[in-house]
C-alpha positions as CSV (number, residue, x, y, z in Angstrom):
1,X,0.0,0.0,0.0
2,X,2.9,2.3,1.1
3,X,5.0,1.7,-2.2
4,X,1.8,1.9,-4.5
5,X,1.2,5.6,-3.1
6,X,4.8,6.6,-3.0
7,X,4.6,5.2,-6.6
8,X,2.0,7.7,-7.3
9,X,3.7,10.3,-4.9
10,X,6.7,10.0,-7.2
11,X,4.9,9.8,-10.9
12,X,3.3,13.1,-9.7
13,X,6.1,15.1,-8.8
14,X,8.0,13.7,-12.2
15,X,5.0,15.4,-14.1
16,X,5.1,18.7,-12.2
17,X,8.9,19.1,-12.7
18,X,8.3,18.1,-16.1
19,X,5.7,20.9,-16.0
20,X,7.9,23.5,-14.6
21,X,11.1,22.7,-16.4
22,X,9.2,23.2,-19.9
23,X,7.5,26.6,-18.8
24,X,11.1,28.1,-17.3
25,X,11.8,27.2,-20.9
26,X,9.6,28.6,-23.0
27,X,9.8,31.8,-20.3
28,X,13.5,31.8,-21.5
29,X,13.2,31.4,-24.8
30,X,10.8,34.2,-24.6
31,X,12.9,36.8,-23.0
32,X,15.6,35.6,-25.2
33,X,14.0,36.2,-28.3
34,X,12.6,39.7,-26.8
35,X,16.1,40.1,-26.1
36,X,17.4,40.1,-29.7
């Protein structure tokens, strides 16, 4: 029981990082391209 919802802890905190990494991008390659 402990290891299935750890399991789920886990996959959901993969996806959020996932999330977050891939909007800090596009937020730089906005200001980047603003930049130039």
């Amino acid at each position: 029981s402990s290891t299935c919802c750890l399991r789920a802890l886990l996959s959901s905190a993969n996806s959020f990082s996932a999330v977050w990494v891939s909007s800090l991008g596009v937020f730089l390659v906005n200001g980047w391209v603003d930049y130039w």
